[in-house]
N, C-alpha and C positions, 0 to 999 in steps of 0.2 A: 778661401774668402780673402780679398783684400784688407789691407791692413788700412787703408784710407777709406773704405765701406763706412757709411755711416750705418748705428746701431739702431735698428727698432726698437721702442718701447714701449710696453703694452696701455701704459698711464698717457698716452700723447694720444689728443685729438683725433678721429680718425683722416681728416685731410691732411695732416700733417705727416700720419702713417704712411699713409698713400704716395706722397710724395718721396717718404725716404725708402719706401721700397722702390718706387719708381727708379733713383738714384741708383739705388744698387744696383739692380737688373742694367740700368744703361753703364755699370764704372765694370762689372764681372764681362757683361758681352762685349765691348770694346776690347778688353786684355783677351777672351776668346778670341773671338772673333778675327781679331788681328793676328792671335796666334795661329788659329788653327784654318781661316777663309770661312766664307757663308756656305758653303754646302757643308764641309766636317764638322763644322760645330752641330751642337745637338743643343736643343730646347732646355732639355732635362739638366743637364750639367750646368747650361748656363745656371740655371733656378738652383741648383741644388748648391753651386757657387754661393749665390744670393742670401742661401737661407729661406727659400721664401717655395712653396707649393708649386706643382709642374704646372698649374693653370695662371699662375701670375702675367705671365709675358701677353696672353693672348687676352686677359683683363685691362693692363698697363695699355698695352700697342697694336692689338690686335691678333698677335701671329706675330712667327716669326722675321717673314719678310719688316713691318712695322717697324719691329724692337731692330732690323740693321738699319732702315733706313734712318732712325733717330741717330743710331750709330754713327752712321756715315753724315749727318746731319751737324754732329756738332762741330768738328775743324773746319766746315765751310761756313757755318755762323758767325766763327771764330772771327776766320780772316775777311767776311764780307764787315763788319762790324767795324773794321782797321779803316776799311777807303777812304772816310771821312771826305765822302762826295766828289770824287778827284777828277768826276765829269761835269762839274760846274764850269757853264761855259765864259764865267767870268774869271777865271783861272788864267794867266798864263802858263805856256807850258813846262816850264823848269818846275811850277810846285803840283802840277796836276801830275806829273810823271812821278813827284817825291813822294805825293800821297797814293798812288796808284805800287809804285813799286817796294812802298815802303813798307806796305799793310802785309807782305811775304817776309821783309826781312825783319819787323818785328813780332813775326811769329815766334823764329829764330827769335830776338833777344830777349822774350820772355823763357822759354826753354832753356835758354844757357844761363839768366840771371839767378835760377836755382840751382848754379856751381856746381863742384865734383860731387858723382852721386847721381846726379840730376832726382830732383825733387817729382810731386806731383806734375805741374804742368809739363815739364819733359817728358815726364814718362807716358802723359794723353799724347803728347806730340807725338813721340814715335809709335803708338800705337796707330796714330791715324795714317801716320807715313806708312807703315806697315800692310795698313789697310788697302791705301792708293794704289801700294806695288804688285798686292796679291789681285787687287782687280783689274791692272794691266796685263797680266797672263792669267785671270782666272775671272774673265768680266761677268757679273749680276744683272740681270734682270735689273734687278733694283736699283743700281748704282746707275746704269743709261738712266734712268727715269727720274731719277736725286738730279742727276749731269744735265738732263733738259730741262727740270726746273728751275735749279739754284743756280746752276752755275754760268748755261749760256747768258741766262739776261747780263750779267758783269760782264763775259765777253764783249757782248754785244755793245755793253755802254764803252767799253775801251775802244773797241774798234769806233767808234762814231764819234770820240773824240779824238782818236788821230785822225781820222780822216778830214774833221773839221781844221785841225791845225796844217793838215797839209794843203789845205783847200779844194778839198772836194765836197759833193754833196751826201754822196754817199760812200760807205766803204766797199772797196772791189776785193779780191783775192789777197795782192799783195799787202793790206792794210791789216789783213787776217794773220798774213803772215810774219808782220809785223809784232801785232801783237802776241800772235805764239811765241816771237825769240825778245821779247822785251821781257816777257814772264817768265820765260825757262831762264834768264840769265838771273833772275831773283830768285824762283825757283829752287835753284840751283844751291844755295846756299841752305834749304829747308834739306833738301832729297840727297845731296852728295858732303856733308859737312865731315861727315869720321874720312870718306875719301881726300877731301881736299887736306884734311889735317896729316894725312900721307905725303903728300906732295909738296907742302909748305907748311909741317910744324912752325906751329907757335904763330901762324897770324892768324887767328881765331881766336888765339888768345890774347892780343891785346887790349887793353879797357875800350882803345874807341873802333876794332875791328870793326864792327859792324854798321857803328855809322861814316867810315871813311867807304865802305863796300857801298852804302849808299849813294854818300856822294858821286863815286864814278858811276856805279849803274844809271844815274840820273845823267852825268853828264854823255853818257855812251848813245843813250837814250834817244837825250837831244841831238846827237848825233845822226843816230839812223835816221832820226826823221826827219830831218833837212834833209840828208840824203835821198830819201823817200819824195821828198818835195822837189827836189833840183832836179831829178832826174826826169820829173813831168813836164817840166817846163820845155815848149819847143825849143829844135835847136834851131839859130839862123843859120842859112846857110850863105857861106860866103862867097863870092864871087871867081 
């Protein structure tokens, strides 16, 4: 059982019961889960983690598949939560790209502001990073189905505001493609961070690392997409 599990008590409410079971079952299947993938894990251990009866999860969520997709449910809450509307089309683009890319890197700076050790919210983080990588070589059912409902819509509002900033009406391929390498480079500091600290000890560790990594990712940003924009532009041809 987790040491951060909150405790049932028999003198509490029963919706209140409910809820802290609830709790557990989603803080024990997370650290499962992420340890072990959605097929190895078993029902019973998770529950038997919990403290709480083999029928709990399919009371809670239904079934198994449920209790992951709540799983897989919370670090995309997380970070859709951060965008803080970054496709308002009265945005220019320098703060629409700061709130868009920022909502990945202060994933990151909550995870790391709980220091050596890393605290509670590090240790969801990596458990959900964990989770990401095990369904990159071992894909769910349930995660395609989490991925078309939570996540393309955000795609799709990224993509529809660069494309509005580059001036088109709609977004084509290269706009997609865009926005896949404007994310993976923020990304990047969620999913390779022990790696980069291989490569360049100690800039991770600076107080403002993370928001100096902002500021160029934004300024990079603004970059590809003028790029993206100039190169649509006919060319004249001269004589």
């Amino acid at each position: 059982m987790s040491a951060d599990a909150p405790t049932l008590r028999a003198t509490e409410p029963a919706c209140e019961r409910r809820e802290r079971a609830r709790t557990r079952l989603l803080l024990e299947a997370g650290r499962i889960f992420s340890e072990k993938g959605y097929a190895a894990a078993s029902t019973r251990e998770i529950c038997g983690a919990a403290g709480l009866n083999v029928a709990a999860i399919h009371y809670h969520f239904g079934g198994k598949d449920g209790l992951y997709r709540e799983v897989l449910l919370g670090p995309i809450r997380e970070l859709a939560s951060r965008f803080d509307a970054f496709d308002d089309p009265a945005l220019p683009l320098r703060e629409a790209l700061r709130r868009m890319l920022g909502a990945f890197v202060g994933v990151v700076a909550e995870g790391a502001a709980d220091g050596p050790g890393c605290g509670a919210g590090a240790a969801h983080a990596t458990q959900g990073l964990r989770l990401h990588l095990r369904e990159m070589v071992e894909p769910s059912p349930v995660y395609a189905a989490t991925v078309a409902q939570h996540i393309v819509p955000h795609h799709q509002a990224m993509a529809r505001m660069l494309a509005r900033h580059i001036g088109l009406g709609e977004a084509d391929d290269d706009v997609h493609r865009l926005v896949f390498a404007l994310v993976a480079m923020a990304h990047d500091y969620c999913m390779s961070r022990q790696f980069m600290n291989l490569l360049a000890p100690g800039l991770l560790d600076r107080p403002d690392a993370l928001t100096r990594a902002l500021d160029r990712l934004v300024d990079w940003g603004l970059a590809l997409v003028e790029h993206e924009r100039m190169r649509r532009i006919p060319r004249t041809l001269t004589p």
